[in-house]
BANU-702291 format. One record per residue (C-alpha): residue number from 1; residue in three letters; x, z, y. Coordinates in steps of 0.02 Angstrom, whole numbers, plus 50000, padded with zeros to 5 digits. Last residue first. Layout:
{NUM ALA {X Z Y}}
...
# end
This chain:
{467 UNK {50804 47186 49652}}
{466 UNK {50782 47368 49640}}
{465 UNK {50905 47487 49590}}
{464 UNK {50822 47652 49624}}
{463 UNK {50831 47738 49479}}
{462 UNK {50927 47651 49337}}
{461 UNK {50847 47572 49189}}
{460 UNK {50772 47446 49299}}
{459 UNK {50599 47479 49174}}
{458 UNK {50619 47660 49252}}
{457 UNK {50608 47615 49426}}
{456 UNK {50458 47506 49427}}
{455 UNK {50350 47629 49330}}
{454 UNK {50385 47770 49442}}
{453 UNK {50352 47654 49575}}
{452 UNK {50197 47622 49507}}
{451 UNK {50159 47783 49505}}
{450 UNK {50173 47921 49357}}
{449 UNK {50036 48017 49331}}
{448 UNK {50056 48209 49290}}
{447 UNK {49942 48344 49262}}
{446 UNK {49929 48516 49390}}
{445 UNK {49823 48626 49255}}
{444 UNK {49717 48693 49369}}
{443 UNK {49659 48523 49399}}
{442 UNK {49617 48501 49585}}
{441 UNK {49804 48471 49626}}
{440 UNK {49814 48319 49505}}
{439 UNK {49994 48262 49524}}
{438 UNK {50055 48090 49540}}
{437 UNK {50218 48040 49494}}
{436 UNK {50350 47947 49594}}
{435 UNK {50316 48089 49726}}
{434 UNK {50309 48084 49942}}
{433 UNK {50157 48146 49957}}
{432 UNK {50035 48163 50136}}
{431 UNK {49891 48283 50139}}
{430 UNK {49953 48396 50017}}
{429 UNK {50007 48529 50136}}
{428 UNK {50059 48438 50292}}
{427 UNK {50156 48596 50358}}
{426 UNK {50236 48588 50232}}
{425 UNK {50233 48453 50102}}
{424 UNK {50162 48535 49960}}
{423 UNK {50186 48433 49799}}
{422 UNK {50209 48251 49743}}
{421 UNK {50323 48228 49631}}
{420 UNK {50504 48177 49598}}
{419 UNK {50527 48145 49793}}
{418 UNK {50617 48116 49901}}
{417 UNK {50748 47985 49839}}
{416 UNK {50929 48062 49814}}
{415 UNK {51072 47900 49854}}
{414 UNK {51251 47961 49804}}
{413 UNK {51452 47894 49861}}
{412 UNK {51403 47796 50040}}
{411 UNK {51609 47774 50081}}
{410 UNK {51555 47653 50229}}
{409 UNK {51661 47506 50227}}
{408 UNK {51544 47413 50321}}
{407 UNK {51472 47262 50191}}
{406 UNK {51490 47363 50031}}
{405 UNK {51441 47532 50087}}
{404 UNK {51340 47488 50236}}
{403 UNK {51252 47344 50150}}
{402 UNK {51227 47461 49999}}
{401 UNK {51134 47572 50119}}
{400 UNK {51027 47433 50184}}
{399 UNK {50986 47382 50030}}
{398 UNK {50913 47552 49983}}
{397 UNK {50815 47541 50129}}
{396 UNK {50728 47379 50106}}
{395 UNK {50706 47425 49904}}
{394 UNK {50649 47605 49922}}
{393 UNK {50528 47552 50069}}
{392 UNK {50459 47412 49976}}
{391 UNK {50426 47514 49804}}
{390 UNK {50340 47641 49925}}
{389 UNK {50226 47499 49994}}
{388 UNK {50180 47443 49821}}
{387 UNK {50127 47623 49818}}
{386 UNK {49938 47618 49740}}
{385 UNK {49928 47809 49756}}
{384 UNK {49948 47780 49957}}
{383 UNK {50102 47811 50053}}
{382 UNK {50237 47951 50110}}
{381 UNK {50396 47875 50106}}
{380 UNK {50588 47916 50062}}
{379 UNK {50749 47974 50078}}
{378 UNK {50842 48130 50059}}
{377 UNK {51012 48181 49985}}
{376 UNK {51106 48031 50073}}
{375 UNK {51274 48063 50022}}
{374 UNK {51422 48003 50098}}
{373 UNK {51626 48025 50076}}
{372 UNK {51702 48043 50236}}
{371 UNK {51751 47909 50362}}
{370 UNK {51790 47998 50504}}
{369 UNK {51698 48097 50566}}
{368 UNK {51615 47991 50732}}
{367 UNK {51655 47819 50623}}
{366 UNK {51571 47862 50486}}
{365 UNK {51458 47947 50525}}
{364 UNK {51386 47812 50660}}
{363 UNK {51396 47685 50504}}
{362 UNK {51312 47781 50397}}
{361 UNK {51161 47790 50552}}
{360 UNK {51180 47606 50592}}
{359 UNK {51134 47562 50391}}
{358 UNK {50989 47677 50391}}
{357 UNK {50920 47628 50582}}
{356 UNK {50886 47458 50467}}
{355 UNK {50765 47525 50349}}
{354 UNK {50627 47579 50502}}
{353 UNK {50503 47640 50395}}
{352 UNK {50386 47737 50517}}
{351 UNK {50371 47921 50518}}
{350 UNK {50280 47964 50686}}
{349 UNK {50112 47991 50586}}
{348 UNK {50146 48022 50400}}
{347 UNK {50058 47890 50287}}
{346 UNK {50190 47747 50323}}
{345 UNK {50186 47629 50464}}
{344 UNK {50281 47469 50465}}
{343 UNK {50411 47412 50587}}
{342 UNK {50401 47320 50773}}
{341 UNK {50390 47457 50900}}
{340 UNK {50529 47573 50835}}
{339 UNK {50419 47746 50879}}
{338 UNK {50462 47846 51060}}
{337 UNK {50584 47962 51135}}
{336 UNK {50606 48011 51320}}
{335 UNK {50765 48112 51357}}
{334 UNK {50874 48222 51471}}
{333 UNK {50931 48322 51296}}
{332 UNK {50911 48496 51362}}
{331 UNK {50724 48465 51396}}
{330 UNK {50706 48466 51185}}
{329 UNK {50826 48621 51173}}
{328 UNK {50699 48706 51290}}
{327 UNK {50712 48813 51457}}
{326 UNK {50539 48790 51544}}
{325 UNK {50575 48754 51670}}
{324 UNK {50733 48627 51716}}
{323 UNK {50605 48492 51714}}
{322 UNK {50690 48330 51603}}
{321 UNK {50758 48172 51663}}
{320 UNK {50724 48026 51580}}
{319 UNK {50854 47924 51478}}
{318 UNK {50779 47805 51333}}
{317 UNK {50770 47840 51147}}
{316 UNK {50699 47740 51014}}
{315 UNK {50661 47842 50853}}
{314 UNK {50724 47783 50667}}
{313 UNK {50652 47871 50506}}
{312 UNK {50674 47984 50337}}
{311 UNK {50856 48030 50345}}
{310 UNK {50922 48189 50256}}
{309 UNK {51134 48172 50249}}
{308 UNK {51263 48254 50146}}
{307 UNK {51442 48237 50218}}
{306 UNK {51600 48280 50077}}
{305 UNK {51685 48418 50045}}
{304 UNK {51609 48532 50183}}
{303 UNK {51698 48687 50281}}
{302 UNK {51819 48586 50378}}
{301 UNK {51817 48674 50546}}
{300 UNK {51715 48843 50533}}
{299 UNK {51884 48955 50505}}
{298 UNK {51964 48876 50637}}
{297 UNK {51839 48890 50751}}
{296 UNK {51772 49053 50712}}
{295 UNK {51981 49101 50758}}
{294 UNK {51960 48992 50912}}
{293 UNK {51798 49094 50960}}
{292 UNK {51638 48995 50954}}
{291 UNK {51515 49015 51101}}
{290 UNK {51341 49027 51112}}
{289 UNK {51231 48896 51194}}
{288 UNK {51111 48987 51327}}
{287 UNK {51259 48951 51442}}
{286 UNK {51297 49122 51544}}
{285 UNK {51218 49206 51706}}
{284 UNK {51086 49104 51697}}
{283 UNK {51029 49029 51898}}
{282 UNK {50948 48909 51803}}
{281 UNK {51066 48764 51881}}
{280 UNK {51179 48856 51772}}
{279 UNK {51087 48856 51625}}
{278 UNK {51056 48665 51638}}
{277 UNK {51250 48637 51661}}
{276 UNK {51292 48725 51514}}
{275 UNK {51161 48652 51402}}
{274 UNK {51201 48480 51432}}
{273 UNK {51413 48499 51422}}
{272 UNK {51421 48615 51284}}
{271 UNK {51302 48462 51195}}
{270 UNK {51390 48334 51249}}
{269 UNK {51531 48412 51228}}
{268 UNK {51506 48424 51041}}
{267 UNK {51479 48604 50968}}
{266 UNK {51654 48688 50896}}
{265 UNK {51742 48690 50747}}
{264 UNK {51843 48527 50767}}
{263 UNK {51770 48393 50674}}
{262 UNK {51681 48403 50504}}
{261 UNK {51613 48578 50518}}
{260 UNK {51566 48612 50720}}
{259 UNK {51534 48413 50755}}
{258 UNK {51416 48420 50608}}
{257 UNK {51293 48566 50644}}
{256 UNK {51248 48505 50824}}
{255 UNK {51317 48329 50818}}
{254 UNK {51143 48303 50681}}
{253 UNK {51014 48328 50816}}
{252 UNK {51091 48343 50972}}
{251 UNK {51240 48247 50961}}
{250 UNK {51125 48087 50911}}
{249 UNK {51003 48121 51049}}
{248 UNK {51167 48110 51145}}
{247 UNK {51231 47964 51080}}
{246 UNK {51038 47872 51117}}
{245 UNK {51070 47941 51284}}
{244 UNK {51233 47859 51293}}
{243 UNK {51154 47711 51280}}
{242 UNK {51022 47698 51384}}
{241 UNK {51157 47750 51515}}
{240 UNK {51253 47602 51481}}
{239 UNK {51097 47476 51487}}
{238 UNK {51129 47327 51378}}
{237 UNK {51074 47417 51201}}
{236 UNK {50914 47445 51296}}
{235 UNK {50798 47591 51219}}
{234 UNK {50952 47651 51119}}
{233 UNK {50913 47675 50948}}
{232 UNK {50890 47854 50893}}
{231 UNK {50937 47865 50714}}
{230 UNK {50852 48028 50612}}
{229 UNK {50966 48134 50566}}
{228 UNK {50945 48291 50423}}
{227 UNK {51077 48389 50384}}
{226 UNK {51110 48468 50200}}
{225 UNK {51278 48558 50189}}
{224 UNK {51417 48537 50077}}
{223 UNK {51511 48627 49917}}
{222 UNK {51593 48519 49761}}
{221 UNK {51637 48579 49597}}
{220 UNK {51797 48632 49526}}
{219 UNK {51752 48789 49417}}
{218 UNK {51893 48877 49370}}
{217 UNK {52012 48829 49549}}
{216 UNK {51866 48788 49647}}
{215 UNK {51774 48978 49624}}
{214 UNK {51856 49133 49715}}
{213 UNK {51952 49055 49855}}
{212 UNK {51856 48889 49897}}
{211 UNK {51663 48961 49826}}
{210 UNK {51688 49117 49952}}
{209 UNK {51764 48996 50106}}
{208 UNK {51617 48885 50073}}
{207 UNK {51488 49042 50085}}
{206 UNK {51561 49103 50232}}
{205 UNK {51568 48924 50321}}
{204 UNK {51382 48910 50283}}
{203 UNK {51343 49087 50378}}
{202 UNK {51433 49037 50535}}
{201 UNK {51353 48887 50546}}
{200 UNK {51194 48951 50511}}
{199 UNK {51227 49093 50643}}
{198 UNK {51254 48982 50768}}
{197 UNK {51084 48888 50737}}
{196 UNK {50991 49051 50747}}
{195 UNK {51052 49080 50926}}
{194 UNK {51058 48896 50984}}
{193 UNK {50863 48902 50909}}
{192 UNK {50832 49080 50993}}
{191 UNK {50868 49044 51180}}
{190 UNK {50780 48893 51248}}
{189 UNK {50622 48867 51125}}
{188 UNK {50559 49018 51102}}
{187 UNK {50407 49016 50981}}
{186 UNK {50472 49132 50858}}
{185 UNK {50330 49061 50692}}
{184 UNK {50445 49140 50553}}
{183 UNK {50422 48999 50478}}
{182 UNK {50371 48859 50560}}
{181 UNK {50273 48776 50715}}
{180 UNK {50390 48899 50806}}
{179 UNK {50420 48782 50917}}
{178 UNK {50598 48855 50961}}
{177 UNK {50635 48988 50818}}
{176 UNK {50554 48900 50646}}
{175 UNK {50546 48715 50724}}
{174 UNK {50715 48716 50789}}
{173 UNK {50824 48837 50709}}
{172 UNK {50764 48789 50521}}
{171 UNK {50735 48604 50580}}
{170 UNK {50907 48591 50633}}
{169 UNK {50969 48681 50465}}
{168 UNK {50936 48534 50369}}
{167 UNK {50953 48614 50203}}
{166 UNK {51084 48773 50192}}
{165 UNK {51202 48785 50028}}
{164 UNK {51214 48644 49946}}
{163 UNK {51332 48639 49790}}
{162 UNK {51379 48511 49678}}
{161 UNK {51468 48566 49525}}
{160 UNK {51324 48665 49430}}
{159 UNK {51375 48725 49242}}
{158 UNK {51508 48840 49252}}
{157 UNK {51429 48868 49440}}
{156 UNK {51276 48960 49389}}
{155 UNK {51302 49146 49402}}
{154 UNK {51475 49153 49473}}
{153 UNK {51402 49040 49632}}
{152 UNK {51232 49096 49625}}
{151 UNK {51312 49298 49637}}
{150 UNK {51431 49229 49793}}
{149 UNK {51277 49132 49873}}
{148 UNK {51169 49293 49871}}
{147 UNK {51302 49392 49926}}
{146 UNK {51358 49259 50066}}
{145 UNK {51185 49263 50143}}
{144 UNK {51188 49462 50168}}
{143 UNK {51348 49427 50250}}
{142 UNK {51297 49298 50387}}
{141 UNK {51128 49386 50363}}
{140 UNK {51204 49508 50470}}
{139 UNK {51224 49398 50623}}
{138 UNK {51034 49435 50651}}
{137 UNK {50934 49290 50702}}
{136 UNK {50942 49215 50549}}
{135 UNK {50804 49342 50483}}
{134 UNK {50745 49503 50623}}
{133 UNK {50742 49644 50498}}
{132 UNK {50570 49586 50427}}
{131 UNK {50639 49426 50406}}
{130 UNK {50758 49498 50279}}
{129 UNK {50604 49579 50172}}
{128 UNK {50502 49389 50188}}
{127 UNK {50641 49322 50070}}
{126 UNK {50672 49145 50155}}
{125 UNK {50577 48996 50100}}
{124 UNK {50690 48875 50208}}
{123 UNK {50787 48768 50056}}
{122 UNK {50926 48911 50052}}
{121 UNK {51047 48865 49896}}
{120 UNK {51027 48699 49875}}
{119 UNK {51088 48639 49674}}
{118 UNK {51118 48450 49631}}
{117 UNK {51112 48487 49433}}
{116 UNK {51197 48344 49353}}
{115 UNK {51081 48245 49214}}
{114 UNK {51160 48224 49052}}
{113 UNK {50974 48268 48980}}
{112 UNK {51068 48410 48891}}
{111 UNK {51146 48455 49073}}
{110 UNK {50969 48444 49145}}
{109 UNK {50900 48569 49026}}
{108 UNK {51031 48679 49045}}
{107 UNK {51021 48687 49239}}
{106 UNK {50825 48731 49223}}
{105 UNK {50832 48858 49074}}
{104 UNK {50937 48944 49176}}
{103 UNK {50849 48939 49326}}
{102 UNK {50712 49023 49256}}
{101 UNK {50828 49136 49146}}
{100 UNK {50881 49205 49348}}
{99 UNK {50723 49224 49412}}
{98 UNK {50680 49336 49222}}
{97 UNK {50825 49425 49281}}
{96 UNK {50772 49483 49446}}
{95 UNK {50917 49580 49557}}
{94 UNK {50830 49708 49689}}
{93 UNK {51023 49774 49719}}
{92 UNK {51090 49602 49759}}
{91 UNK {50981 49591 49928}}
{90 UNK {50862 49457 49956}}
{89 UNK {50710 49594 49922}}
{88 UNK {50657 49484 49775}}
{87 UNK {50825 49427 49733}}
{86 UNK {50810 49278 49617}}
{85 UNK {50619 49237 49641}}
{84 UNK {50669 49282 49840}}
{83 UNK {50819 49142 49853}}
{82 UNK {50699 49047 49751}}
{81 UNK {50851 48886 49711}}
{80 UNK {50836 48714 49782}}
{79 UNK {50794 48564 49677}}
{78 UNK {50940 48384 49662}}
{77 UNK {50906 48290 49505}}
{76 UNK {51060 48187 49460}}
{75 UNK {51094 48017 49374}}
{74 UNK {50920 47978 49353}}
{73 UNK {50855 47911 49184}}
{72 UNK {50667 47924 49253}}
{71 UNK {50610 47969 49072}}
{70 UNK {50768 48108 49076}}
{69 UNK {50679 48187 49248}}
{68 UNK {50480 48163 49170}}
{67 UNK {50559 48286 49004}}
{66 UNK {50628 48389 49110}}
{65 UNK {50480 48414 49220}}
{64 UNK {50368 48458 49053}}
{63 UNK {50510 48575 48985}}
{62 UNK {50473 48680 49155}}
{61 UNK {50304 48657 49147}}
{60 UNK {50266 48854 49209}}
{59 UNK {50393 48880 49337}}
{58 UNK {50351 48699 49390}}
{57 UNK {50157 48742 49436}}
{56 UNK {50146 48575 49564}}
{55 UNK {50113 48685 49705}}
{54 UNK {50044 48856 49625}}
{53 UNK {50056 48985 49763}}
{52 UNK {50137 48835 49881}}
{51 UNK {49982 48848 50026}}
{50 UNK {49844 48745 50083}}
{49 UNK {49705 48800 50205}}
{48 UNK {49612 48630 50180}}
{47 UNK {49744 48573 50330}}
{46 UNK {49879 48703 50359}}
{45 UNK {49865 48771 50521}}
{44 UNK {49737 48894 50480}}
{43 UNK {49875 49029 50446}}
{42 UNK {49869 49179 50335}}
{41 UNK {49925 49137 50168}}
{40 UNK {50040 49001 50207}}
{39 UNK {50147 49098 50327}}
{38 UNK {50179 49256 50198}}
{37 UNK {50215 49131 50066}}
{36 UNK {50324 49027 50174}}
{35 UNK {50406 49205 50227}}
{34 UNK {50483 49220 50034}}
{33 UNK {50384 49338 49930}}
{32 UNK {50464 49420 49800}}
{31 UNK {50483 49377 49616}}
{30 UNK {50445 49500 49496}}
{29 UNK {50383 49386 49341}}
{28 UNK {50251 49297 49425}}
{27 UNK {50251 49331 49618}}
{26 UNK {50253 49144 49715}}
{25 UNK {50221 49074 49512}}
{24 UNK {50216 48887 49610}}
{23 UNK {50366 48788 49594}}
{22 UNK {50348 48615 49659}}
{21 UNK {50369 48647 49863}}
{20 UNK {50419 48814 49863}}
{19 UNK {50567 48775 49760}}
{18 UNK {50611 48597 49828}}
{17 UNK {50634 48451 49744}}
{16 UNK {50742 48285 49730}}
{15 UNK {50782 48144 49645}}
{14 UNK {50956 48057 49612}}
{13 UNK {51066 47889 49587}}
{12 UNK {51241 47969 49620}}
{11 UNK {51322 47797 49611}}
{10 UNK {51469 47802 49480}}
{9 UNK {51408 47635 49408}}
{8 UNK {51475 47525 49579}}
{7 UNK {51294 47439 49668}}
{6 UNK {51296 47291 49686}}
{5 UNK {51131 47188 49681}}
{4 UNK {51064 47307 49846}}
{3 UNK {51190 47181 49940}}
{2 UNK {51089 47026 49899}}
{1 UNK {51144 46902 49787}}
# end
């Protein structure tokens, strides 16, 4: 019997969404526009000029989705809230109603389906009106962020009990301020993403603070954050400094948010450490890492329930030493990165399915914050319509999980494959898809087929749990 064979029955088997990515309606009904709708109707970038104005037309198949989520008998369906469908200006005053009954309709739904809503709050489609006043770069949307969380929070949370409020903030700060690849587009990539990243922070310890004193006690639900890791495996597991690059790459990408909430409230010394030296051989006047003070500390330190974790793929990391110009947060690091040599592709370049890099990554939680309760809330492949391959993927890396939890120790507590359907994958459009169904994006009216992973998953009567 294989470790994937035992699984306990309180497993949060899930699936996942996004709102920009499945909803469509981007101004039906008075919503605003969110800066993914302001990027994706005037770029290029986007191959065959894509964009999420109708995606996979959820706002208006809403009983159609539900019905697809109870056939797949998962546990949980995690989907992010319109920020902008909800507030259309992102402030309180520009309330939306019909936004609201959307959402509604959506959480009751699930809980007659006995499926628990796995709500994100900000899932990167900003409300263009706070961008134009500078977006996470301003510490006001520390505050202007904890309205709209506070009004979710009374709104919804009778019926929602597991809370995200921020997904995978790392790509937010690094790819929307630093490469700028992303909305907004800042292309500055050695002052703004430490800038916008400390605000994050900041902003997510606000919001848990506001469920903790005004919500727990009537509505006792959980509150985390969504980070995304990949796991950089040391080039040569025999060579120290090999391997305390592959730590570092580690501190980098997920240390960066997780050191400050599940340790001690600050940034990991590596990461003080790296960026303090570099600005100083700079000639900077000061580290282009911001500071915490001990009272941000202490109220920073702590602010998740349990550890939520995107992982998609492994990287192999070796030490190589960086030019000091430009300033970057990817020269900061001192480090070469390339694909695990010996594992299969999948559709998305740079993506391969390295199932093992899973296991070591639960692990490397575990033991760096100690041992918290784990759920991966993203996970999965980008293949072909015939997905035999996705089926694979779910299997080798689901087993690898359960290996961690029942092998390790690991406390893995939820598994959320990406995704229910194919839709708009960024900055991918609908090139590559993710989805147990199909969807038909040159049919106006968006059907859906599901895959053979679909098909595989449902007959096991629980997503997911593949022998």
């Amino acid at each position: 019997m294989s470790a994937h064979d035992c699984s306990p029955n309180d497993y949060h088997w899930g699936i996942s969404s996004s709102a920009y990515q499945i909803e469509g309606g981007w101004n039906a009904d008075g919503k605003g526009p969110s800066i993914w709708d302001r990027f994706t109707q005037t770029t290029n970038t986007i191959p065959d000029k894509a964009n999420g104005n109708v995606a996979c037309d959820s706002y208006n198949k809403l009983n159609e989705d539900l019905y697809m989520l109870r056939a797949l008998r998962v546990k949980s369906y995690r989907f992010s809230l319109s920020w902008s469908r909800i507030f259309p200006d992102g402030t309180r005053k520009s309330l939306n109603q019909k936004g609201v009954d959307y959402y509604n309709r959506l959480i009751d739904g699930l809980i007659a389906y006995n499926i628990e809503p796995m709500v994100t709050l900000y899932h990167w489609d900003l409300p263009e009106a706070l961008q134009k006043v500078n977006g996470w770069e301003s510490a006001e949307m520390i505050d202007i962020f904890n309205d709209y969380c506070d009004f979710c929070f009374a709104t919804f949370g009778d019926r929602v009990k597991f809370w995200i409020t921020i997904n995978q903030p790392q790509t937010i700060a690094w790819s929307g301020y630093g490469l700028g690849n992303m909305p907004p587009n800042v292309v500055d990539p050695g002052y703004r993403p430490y800038i916008v990243a400390h605000n994050l922070i900041k902003a997510h310890a606000k919001a848990y603070h506001t469920y903790d004193d005004k919500y727990r006690q009537s509505q006792g639900g959980l509150i985390s954050i969504a980070l995304n890791a990949d796991w950089f495996e040391p080039a040569d597991v025999n060579v120290v400094r090999e391997v305390v690059t592959a730590d570092r790459a580690m501190q980098f990408q997920l240390g960066w948010f997780a050191h400050p909430i599940f340790k001690n409230g600050d940034y990991p010394d590596a990461l003080k450490w790296q960026v303090g030296n570099k600005s100083e051989i700079q000639s900077l006047p000061q580290s282009r890492l911001p500071s915490f003070t001990e009272e941000e500390k202490n109220f920073i330190k702590g602010t998740a329930d349990v550890f939520c974790v995107n992982h998609y793929t492994t990287r192999v990391v070796s030490y190589f030493t960086a030019a000091l110009q430009p300033h970057s947060y990817e020269s900061d690091q001192d480090m070469r990165e390339a694909e695990e040599p010996d594992s299969p592709t999948t559709a998305i370049p740079n993506q391969k399915a390295v199932a093992w890099g899973l296991r070591r990554l639960l692990n490397w939680i575990k033991e760096e914050y100690g041992d918290p309760e784990i759920y991966i809330t993203e996970n999965g492949a980008a293949v072909e319509w015939d997905d035999f391959e996705r089926v694979m993927f779910y299997k080798t890396y689901i087993d690898e999980a359960l290996k961690a939890n029942n092998l390790d120790g690991v406390r893995l507590r939820g598994y959320t494959a990406t995704a229910f359907m194919d839709s708009f994958e960024w900055l991918h459009g609908y090139k590559f898809l993710f989805g147990l169904h199909h969807v038909d994006f040159t049919n106006p009216d968006r059907p859906r087929t599901p895959k053979y992973s679909y098909k595989i998953k449902s007959k096991k009567k629980r997503l997911l749990s593949i022998s």
